[in-house]
C-alpha positions in Angstrom: 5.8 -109.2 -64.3 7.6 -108.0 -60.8 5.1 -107.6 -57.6 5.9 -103.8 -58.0 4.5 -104.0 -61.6 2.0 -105.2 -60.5 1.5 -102.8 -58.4 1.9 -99.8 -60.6 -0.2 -101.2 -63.0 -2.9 -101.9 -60.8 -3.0 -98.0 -59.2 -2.5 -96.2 -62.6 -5.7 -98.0 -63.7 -7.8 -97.8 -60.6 -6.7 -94.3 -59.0 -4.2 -92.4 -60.9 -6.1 -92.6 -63.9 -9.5 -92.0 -62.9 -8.5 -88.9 -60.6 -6.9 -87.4 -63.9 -10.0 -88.0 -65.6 -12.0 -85.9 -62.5 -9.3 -83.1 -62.8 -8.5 -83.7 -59.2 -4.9 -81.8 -57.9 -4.4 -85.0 -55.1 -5.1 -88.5 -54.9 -4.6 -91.1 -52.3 -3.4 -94.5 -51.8 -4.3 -96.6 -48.7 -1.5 -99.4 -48.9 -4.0 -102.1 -47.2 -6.9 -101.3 -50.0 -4.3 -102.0 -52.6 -3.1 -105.2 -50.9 -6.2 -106.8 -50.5 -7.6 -105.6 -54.4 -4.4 -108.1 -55.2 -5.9 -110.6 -53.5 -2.4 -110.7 -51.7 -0.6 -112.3 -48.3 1.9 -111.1 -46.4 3.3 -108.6 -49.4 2.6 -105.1 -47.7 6.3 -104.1 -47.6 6.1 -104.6 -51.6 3.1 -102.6 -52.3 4.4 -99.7 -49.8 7.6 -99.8 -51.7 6.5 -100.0 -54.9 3.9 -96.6 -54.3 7.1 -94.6 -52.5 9.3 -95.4 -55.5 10.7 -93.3 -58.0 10.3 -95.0 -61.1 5.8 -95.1 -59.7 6.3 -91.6 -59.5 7.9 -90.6 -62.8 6.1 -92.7 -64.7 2.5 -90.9 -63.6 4.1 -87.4 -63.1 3.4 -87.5 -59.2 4.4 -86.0 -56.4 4.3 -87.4 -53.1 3.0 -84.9 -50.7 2.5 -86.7 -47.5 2.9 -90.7 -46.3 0.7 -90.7 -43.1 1.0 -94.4 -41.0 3.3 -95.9 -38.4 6.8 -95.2 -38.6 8.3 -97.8 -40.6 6.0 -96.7 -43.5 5.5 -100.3 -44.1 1.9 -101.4 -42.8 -1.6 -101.9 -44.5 -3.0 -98.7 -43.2 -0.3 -96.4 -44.1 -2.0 -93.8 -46.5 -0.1 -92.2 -49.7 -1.1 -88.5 -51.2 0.4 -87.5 -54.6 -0.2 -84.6 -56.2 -0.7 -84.4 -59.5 0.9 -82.6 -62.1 0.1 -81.1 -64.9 1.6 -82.4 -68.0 5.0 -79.8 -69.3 4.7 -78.2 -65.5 7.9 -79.6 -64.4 7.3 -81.8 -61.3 7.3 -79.9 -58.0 9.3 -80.9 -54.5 7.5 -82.8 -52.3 6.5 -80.7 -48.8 8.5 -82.4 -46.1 7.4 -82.2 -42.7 9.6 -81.3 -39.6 8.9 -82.3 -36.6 6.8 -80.2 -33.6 9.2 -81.9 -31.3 12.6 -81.3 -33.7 10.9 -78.0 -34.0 11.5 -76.7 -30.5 14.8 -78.3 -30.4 17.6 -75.8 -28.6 14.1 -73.1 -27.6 15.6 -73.2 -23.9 19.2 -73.0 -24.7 19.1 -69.0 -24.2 17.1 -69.4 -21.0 18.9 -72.6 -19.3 22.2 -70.4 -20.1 20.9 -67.3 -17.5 20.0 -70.2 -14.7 23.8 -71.5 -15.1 22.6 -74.5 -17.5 20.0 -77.1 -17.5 21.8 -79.5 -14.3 21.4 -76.6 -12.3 18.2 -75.5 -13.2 16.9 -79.1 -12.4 19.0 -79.0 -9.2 17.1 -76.3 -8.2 13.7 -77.6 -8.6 14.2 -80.7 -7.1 15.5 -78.5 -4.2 12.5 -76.1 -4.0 9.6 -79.4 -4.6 11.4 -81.4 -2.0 11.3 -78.8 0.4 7.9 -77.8 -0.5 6.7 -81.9 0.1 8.7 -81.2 3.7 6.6 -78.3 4.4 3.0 -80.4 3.6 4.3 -83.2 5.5 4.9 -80.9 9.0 1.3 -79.2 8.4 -0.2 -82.6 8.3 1.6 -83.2 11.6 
């Protein structure tokens, strides 16, 4: 039996399972609580792989709704939430988050534009604050 087996097996018994048994919609997965019910060392990389795969996922008709932890997805506190579905309700798309910083990308473009572009802009107010420190420097004087 492979490490992500072992995995899969251990999970379906001792979340996937019991949270379809409760009629719950969602259920998650902290990676490190896994790890350490295996009694494992140094395997977090497989456990996170093994609950992001697709073959965990279609074999308990989940959906994984949101992978919260640092960004290489790979560490003992990053937290897994499925939802589940319904048996014959075909499987839904997971929600993908953008984001709030990709969000805003090009919200200035319009406004930099009508100040002649962003270099001037910043030419500008480096002008205006240097000549406003200048002015608090003569006052002290």
């Amino acid at each position: 039996m492979t490490q992500s087996d072992q995995v899969i097996q251990y999970v379906q018994r001792s979340y996937i399972e019991p949270a379809k048994k409760r009629g719950d919609s969602a259920v998650s997965i902290k990676a490190g609580d896994v790890h350490k019910a295996l009694r494992w060392n140094n395997r977090v990389p497989s456990v996170c792989q093994a609950l992001s795969s697709k073959r965990f996922l279609e074999q308990n008709h989940l959906t994984l709704i949101e992978k919260q932890g640092p960004p290489s997805g790979l560490s003992t506190t990053t937290v897994f939430t499925y939802r589940l579905q319904i048996p014959g309700e075909p499987p839904s798309k997971p929600v993908k988050k953008a984001s709030l910083l990709l969000s805003l990308q090009g919200a200035g473009k319009e406004l930099f534009k009508k100040l002649g572009g962003g270099e001037a802009f910043l030419r500008e107010e480096r002008r205006s604050w240097n000549a406003a420190g200048t002015e608090k420097v003569r006052r002290k004087a």
